[in-house]
C-alpha positions as CSV (number, residue, x, y, z in Angstrom):
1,X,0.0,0.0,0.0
2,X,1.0,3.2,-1.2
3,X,-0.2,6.9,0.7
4,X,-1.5,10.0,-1.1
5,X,-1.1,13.3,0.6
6,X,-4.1,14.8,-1.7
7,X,-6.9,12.7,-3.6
8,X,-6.4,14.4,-7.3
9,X,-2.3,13.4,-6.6
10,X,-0.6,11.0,-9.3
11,X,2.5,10.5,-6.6
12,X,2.4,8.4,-4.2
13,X,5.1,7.2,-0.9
14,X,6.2,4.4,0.9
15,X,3.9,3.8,4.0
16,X,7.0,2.7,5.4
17,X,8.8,6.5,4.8
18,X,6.0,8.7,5.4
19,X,5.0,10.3,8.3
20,X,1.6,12.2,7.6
21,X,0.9,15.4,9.7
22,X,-2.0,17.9,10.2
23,X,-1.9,19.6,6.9
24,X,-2.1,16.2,5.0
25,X,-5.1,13.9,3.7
26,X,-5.2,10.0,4.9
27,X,-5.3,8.0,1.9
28,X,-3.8,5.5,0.7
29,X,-3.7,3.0,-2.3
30,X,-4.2,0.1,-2.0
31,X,-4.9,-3.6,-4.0
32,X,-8.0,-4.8,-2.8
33,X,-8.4,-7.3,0.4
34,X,-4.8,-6.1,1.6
35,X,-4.2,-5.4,4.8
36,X,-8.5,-6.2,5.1
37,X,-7.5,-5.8,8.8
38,X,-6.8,-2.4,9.3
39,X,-8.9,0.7,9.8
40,X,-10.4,2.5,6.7
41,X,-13.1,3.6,4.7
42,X,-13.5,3.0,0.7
43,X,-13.5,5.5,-1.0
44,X,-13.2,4.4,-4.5
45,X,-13.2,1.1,-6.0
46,X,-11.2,0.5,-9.7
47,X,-13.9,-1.2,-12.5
48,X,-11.6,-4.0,-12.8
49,X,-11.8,-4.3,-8.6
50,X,-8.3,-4.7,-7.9
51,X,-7.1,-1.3,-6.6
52,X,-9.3,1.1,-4.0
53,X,-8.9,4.5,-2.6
54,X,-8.8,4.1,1.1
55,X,-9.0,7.0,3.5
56,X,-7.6,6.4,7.2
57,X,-9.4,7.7,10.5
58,X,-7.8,10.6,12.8
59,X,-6.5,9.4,15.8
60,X,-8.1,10.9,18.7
61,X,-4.9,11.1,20.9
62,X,-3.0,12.8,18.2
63,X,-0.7,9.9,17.2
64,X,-0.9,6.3,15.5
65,X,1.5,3.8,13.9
66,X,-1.0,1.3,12.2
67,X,-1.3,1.4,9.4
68,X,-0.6,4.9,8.8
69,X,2.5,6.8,10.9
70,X,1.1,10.0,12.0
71,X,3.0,12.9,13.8
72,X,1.6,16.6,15.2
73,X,-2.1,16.2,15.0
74,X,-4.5,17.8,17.2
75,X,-6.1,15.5,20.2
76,X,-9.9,15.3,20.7
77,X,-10.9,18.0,23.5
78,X,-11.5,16.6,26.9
79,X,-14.7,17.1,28.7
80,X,-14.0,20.4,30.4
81,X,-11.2,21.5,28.9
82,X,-10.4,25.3,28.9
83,X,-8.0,25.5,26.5
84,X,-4.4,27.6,27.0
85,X,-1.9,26.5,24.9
86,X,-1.7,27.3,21.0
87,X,-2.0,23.2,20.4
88,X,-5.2,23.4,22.6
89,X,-6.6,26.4,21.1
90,X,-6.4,24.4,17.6
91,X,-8.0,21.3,19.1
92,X,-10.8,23.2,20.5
93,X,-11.3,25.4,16.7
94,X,-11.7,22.0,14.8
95,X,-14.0,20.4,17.1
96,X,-16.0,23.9,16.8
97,X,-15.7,23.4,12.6
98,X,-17.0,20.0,13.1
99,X,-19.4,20.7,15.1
100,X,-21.2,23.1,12.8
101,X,-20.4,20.5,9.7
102,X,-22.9,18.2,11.5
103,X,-25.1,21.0,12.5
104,X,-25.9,21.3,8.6
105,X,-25.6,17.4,8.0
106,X,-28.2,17.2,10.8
107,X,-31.0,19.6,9.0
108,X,-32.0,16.9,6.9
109,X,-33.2,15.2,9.3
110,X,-35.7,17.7,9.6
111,X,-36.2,18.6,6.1
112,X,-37.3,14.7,5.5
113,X,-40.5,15.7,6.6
114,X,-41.6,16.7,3.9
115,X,-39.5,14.7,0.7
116,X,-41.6,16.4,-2.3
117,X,-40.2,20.4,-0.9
118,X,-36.8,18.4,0.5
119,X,-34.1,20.7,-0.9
120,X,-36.4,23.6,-0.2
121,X,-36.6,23.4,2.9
122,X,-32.6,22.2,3.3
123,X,-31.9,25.5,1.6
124,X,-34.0,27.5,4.0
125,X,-32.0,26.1,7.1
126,X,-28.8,26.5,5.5
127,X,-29.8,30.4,4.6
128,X,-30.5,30.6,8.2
129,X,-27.1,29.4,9.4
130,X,-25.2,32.5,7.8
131,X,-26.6,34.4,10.7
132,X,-24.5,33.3,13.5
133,X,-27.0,35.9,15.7
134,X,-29.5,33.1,15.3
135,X,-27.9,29.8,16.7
136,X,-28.7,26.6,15.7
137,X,-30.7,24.0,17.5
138,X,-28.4,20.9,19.3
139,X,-29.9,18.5,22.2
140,X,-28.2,20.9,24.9
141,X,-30.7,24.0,23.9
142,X,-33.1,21.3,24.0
143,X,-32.8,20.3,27.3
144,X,-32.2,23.9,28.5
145,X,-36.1,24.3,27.8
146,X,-37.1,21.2,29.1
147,X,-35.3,19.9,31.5
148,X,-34.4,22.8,33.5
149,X,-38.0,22.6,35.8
150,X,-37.4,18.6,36.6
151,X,-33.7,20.4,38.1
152,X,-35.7,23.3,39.9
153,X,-37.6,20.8,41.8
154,X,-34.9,18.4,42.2
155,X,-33.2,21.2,43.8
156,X,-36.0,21.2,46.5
157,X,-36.5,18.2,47.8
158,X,-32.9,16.0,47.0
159,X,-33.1,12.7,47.9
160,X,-31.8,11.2,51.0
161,X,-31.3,8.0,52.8
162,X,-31.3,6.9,56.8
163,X,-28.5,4.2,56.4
164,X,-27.7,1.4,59.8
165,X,-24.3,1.8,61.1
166,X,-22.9,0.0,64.3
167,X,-20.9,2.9,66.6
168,X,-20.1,2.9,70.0
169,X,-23.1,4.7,71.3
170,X,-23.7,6.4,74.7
171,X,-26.3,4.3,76.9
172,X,-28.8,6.8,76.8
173,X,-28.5,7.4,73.4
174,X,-29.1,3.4,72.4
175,X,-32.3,3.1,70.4
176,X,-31.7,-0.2,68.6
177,X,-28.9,-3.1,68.7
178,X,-29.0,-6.0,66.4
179,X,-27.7,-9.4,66.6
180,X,-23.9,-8.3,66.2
181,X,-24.6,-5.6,68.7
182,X,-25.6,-8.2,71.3
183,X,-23.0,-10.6,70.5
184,X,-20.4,-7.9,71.4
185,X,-22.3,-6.8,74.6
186,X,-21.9,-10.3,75.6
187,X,-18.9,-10.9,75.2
188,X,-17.9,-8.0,77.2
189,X,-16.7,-8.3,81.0
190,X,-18.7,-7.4,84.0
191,X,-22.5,-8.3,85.3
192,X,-24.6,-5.6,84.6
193,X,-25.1,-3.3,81.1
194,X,-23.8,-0.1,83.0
195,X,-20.6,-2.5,83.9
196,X,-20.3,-3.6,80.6
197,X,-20.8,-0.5,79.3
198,X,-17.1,0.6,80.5
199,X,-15.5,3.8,81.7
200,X,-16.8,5.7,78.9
201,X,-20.4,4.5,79.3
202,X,-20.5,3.1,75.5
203,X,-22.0,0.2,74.2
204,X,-22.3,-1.0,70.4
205,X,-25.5,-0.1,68.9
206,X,-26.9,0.5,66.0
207,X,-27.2,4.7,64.5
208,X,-28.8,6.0,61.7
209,X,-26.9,8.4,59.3
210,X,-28.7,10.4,56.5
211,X,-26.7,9.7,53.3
212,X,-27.4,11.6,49.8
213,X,-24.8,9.2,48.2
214,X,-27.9,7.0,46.8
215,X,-27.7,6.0,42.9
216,X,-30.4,8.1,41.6
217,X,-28.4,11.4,43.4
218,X,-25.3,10.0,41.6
219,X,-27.0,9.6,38.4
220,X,-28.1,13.3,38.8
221,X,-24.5,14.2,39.6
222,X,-23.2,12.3,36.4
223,X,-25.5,14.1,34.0
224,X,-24.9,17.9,35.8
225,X,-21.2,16.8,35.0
226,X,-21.6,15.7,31.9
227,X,-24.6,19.0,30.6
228,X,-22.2,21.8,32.1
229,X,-19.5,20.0,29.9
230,X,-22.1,20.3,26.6
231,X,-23.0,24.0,27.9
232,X,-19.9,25.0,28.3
233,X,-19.0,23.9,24.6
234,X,-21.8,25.1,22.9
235,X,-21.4,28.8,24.5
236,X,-18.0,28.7,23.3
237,X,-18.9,27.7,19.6
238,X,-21.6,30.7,19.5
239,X,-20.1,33.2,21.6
240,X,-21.6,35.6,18.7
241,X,-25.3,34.6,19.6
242,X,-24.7,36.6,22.7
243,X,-28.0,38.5,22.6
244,X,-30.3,36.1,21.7
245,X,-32.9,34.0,23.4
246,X,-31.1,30.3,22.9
247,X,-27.7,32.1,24.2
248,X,-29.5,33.0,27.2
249,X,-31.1,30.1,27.9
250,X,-27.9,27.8,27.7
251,X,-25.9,30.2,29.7
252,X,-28.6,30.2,32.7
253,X,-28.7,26.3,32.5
254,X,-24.6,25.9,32.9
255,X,-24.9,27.5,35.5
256,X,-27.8,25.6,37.2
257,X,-25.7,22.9,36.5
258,X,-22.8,23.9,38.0
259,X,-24.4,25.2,41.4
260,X,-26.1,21.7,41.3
261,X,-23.2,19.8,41.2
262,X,-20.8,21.5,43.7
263,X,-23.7,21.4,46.2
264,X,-23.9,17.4,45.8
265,X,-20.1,17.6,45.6
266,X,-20.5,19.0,49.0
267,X,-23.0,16.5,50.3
268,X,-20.8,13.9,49.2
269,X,-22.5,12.2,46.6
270,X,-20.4,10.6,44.0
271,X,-20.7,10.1,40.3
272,X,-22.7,7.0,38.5
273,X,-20.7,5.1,35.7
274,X,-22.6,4.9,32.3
275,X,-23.6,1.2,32.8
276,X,-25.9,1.4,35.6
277,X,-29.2,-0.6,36.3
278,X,-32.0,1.9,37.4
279,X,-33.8,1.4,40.7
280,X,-37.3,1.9,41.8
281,X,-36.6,5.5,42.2
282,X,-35.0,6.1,38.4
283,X,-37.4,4.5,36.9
284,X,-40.9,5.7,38.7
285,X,-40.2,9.2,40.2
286,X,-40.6,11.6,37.7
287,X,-38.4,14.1,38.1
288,X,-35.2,11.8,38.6
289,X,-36.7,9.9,35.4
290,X,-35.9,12.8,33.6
291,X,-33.1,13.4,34.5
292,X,-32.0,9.9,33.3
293,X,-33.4,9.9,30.1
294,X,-31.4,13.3,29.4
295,X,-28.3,12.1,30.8
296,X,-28.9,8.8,28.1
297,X,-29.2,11.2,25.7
298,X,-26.2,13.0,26.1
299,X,-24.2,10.3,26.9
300,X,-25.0,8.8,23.6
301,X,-23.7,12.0,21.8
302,X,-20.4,12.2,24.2
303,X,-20.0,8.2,23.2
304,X,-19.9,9.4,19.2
305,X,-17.8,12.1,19.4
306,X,-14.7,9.5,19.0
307,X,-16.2,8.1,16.3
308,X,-16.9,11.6,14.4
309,X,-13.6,13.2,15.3
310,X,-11.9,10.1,14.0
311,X,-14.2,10.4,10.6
312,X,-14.0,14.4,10.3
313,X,-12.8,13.7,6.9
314,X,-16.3,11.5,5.7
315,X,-18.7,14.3,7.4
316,X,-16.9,17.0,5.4
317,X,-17.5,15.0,2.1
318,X,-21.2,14.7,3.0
319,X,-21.2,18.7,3.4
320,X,-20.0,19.4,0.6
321,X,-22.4,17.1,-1.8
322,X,-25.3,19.2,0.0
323,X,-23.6,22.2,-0.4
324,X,-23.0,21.2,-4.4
325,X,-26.8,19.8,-4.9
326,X,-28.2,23.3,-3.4
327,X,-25.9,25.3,-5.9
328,X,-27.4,23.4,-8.3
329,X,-31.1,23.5,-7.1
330,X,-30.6,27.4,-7.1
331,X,-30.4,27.8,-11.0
332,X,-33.0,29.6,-12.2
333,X,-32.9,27.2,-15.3
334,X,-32.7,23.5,-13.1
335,X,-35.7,21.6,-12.7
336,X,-34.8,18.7,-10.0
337,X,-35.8,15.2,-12.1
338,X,-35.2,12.6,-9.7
339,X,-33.5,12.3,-6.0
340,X,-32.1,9.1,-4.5
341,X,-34.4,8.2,-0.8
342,X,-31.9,9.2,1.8
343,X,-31.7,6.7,4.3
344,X,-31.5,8.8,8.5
345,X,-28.7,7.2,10.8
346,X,-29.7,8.2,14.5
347,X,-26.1,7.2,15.2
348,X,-23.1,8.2,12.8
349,X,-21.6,5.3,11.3
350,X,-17.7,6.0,10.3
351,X,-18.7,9.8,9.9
352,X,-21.7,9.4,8.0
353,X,-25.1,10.8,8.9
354,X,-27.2,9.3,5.6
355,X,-27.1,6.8,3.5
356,X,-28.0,6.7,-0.7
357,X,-28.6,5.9,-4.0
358,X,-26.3,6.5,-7.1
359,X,-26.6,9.2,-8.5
360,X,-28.0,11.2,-5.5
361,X,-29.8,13.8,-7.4
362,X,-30.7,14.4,-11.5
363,X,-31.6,18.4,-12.8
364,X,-32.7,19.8,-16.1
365,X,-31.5,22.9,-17.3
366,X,-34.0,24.0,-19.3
367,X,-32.0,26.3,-21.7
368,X,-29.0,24.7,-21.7
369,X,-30.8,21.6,-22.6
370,X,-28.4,19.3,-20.5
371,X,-29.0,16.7,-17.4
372,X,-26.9,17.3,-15.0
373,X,-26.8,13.6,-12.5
374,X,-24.2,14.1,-8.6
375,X,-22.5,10.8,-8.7
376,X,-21.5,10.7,-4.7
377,X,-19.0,7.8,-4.0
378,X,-19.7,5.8,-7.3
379,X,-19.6,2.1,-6.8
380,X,-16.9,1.3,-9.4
381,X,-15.6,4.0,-11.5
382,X,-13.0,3.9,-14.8
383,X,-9.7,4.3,-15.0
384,X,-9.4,7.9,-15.8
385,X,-11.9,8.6,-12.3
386,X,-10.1,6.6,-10.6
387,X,-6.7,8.5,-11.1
388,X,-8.0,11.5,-10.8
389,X,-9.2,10.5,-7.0
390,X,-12.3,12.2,-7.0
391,X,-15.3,10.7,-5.1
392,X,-17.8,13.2,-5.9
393,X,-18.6,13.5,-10.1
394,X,-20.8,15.6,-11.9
395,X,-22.2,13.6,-15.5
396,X,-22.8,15.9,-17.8
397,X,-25.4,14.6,-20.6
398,X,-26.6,16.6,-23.6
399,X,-29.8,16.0,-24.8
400,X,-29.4,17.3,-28.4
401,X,-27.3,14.4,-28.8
402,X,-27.7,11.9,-25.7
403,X,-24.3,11.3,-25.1
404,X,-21.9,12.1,-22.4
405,X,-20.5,15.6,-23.0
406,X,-18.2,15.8,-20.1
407,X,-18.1,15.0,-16.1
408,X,-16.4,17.2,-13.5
409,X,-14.6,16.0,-10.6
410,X,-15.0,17.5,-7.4
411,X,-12.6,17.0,-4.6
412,X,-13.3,17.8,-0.8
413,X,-9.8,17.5,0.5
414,X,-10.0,17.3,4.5
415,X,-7.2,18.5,6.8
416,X,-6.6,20.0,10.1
417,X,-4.5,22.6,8.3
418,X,-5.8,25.6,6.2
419,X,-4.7,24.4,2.8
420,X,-4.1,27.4,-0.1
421,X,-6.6,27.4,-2.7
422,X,-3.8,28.6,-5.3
423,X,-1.4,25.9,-4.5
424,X,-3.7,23.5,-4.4
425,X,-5.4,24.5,-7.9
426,X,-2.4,24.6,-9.6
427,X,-1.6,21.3,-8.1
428,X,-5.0,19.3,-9.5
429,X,-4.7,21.5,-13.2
430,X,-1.4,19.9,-13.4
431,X,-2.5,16.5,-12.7
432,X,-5.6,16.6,-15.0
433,X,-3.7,17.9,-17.6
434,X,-1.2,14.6,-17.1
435,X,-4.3,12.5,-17.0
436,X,-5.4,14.0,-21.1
437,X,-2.5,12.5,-22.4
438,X,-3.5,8.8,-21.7
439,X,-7.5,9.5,-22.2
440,X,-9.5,11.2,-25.0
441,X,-12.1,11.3,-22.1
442,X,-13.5,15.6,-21.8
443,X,-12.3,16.2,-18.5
444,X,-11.8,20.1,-18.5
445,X,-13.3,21.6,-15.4
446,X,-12.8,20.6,-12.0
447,X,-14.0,21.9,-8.1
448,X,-11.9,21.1,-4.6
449,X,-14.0,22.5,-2.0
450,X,-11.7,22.7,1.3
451,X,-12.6,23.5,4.8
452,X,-11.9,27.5,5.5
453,X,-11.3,27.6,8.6
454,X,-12.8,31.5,9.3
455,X,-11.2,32.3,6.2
456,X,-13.2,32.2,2.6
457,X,-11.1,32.2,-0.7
458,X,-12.0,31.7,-4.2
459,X,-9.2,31.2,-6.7
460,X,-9.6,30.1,-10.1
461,X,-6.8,28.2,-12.5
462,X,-6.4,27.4,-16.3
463,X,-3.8,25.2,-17.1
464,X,-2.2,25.3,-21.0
465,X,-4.1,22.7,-22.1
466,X,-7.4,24.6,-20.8
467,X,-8.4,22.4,-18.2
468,X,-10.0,24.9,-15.6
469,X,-9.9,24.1,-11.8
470,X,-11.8,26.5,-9.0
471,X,-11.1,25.8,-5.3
472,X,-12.9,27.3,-2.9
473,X,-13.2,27.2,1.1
474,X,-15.7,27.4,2.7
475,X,-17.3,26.9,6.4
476,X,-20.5,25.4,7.5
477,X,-21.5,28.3,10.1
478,X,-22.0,32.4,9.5
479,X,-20.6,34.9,6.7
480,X,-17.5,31.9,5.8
481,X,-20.5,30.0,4.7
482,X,-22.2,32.4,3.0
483,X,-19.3,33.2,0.8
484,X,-18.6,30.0,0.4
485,X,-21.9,29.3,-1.3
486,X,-22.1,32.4,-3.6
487,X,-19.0,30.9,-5.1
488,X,-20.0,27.6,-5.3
489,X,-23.2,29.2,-7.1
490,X,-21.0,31.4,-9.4
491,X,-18.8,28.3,-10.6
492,X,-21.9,25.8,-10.6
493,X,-23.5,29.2,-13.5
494,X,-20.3,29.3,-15.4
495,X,-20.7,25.3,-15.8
496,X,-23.5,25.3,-17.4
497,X,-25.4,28.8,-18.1
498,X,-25.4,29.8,-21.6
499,X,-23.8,33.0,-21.7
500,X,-21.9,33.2,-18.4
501,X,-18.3,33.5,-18.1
């Protein structure tokens, strides 16, 4: 197995040699069935089904040897953490961009409501997303609104326990002695109970202690732990959403929760593991019900992180085929033929949100008279696709003469690095134009759509044998992603539009 530092790249290294770092991509090529063992996703699959594209998953501790030496990456945030250092600061502003990636992943769920006005609707929430004043639902705001009461009365009447201890217990203080207790006053030396009793006047008895260390307080304490820790994040990814209602509403609930759980820190109570078995009290008191279901919830999302931080690279792709599809569906001239049923994951698998179809969606243009089908991960794919290491395709059919006029590739490249648009143009022009001189396959324009990082940049290149690439960043969240799609729009109209330039 060879690895590939960029997907449109024709060189490749020595896994042995290469060391891959935070401004790389994780791919690798590979013959199929080797190394079946390891780690990775397939990206693309050869037509003769000998030789795959593989991409690799991020570490979440920042290093790996197998199968893929890696050096300098970011580590996953801990719960909690406030971050200090430079290395922390970056940790903490990719877990923010990934966040908001699966913030817009997630609005289809919603959108499926309604599958006829689908893309509608998907473009509505994505519209509201540019305003960053307006911040987007998540299962923390959620339970800000409804679960903050169940805490309220929590807070009034915490639950306590009388629990048996045996103490040494001044004579007129004895209440109750058990079987122990006697056994022990028996064996004691004198006649009488004052004699046996001693100097001090102490016998063993039994005393009751009231004890808030009971599992339903230490579920409550796990799941204050565990929502200030989602708070605490969220506030930090929408610290421009100061003024509004959702802001507000988070910010009051962190702090509920953090006044909540020093105080049980302070009655002693500890802090319930995830695997627990609910008693009489979890499962029929209401309040504490609640509060059980929520911490579930949560803990579900905490338990995926892992899973999406090490696939940060899969989520992106499935950005940017939405983001593609809605530049399309926004042409005055496209008329949306067909869609591919998009199958809802409630829990990410390897990254991904939603399952497909190929091709994912089919437009008309009207006065271009050509269909337009978004090939997304094709199955098996020739020679020339395969090279060029794209796993997103636009198929480009006329109608005049029903046959293929042309597809264009489009790359989403995934680092932890901002990459240059220029460099990185200029780099897939180059290896296009390599490709034309063993294919007589039309191949001229090309998109890479990279993550921007707070930083939107749209460069164009033309190679000497015409083959025109645009790269573009773009972010999921505010005025980076509203940029981001007004040049996605303008290269999706200079595609296709009669006229445009």
């Amino acid at each position: 197995m060879n690895l590939v530092r960029r997907p449109w790249s024709l060189r490749t290294e020595k896994t042995e040699k290469t060391v891959l770092g935070p401004e790389d991509c994780f791919l690798g090529l590979a013959r199929s069935g080797e190394n079946a063992g390891s780690r990775y996703a397939k990206l693309l699959l050869h037509s003769d089904q000998k030789q795959e594209l593989r991409l690799f998953p991020y570490p979440k501790i920042g290093k790996g040897n197998s199968p893929v030496r890696i050096a300098g990456l970011p580590v996953c945030p801990k719960k909690g953490l406030r971050p200090k250092t430079s290395d922390e600061k970056k940790a903490v502003e990719v877990s923010s961009h990934m966040h908001c990636v699966l913030a817009r992943i997630e609005e289809i769920k919603g959108s499926l409501d309604d599958p006829e006005n689908f893309w509608k609707h998907l473009q509505e929430a994505w519209d509201r997303a540019e305003d960053e004043s307006n911040p987007r639902m998540a299962e923390i705001v959620r339970q800000a609104d409804e679960v903050k009461f169940y805490l309220l009365e929590l807070e009034k009447r915490i639950r306590h326990v009388l629990r048996r201890n045996r103490e040494l217990t001044p004579l007129n203080r004895v209440q109750e002695m058990d079987r122990s207790s006697m056994v022990w006053m028996v064996r004691q030396p004198g006649r009488t109970i004052a004699e046996r009793a001693g100097a001090d006047q102490r016998v063993l008895a039994i005393v009751r202690h009231e004890s808030f260390d009971t599992l339903e307080n230490r579920v409550l304490h796990a799941y204050l732990r565990l929502a200030s820790h989602f708070a605490r994040q969220w506030i930090r990814e929408h610290e421009r959403a100061r003024n509004s209602r959702r802001y507000r509403a988070v910010e009051d609930y962190f702090r509920l929760c953090r006044r909540l759980s020093h105080k049980l820190t302070e009655l002693g109570v500890a802090i319930a593991e995830p695997e627990i078995t609910a008693n009489y009290v979890l499962m029929e008191d209401r309040d504490y019900r609640t509060v059980k279901d929520a911490w579930g919830r949560l803990l579900r999302k905490d338990k995926a992180e892992d899973d999406l931080w090490a696939w940060q690279a899969e989520s992106w792709t499935d950005f940017c085929v939405l983001a593609v599809i809605l530049a399309l569906y926004g042409l005055d001239e496209a008329k949306l033929l067909a869609q591919s049923p998009l199958i809802w994951k409630d829990e990410a698998v390897r990254g991904r949100r939603f399952l497909h179809d190929r091709p994912l969606a089919v437009f008309w243009l009207r006065n271009s008279g050509l269909i337009v089908e978004v090939q997304a991960r094709p199955d098996e794919v020739s020679s020339i696709q395969f090279d060029a290491g794209a796993n997103v395709w636009l198929q480009v059919a006329d109608l005049k003469t029903e046959f293929l006029e042309r597809r264009i590739p489009i790359w989403t490249p995934h680092s932890f690095c901002r990459m240059s648009p220029v460099v990185e143009a200029h780099s897939a022009a180059s290896s296009i134009e390599e490709l034309h001189r063993t294919t007589k396959e039309v191949m001229q324009e090309g998109l890479i759509l990279m993550p921007a990082y707070g930083e939107v940049v749209e460069t164009g290149v033309s190679s000497s044998a015409g083959v025109r690439i645009q790269a573009i960043s773009i972010d999921a969240a505010g005025e980076t992603l509203e940029a981001g799609k007004k040049a996605l729009a303008r290269f999706v109209r200079t595609c296709f539009q009669v006229g445009e330039e």
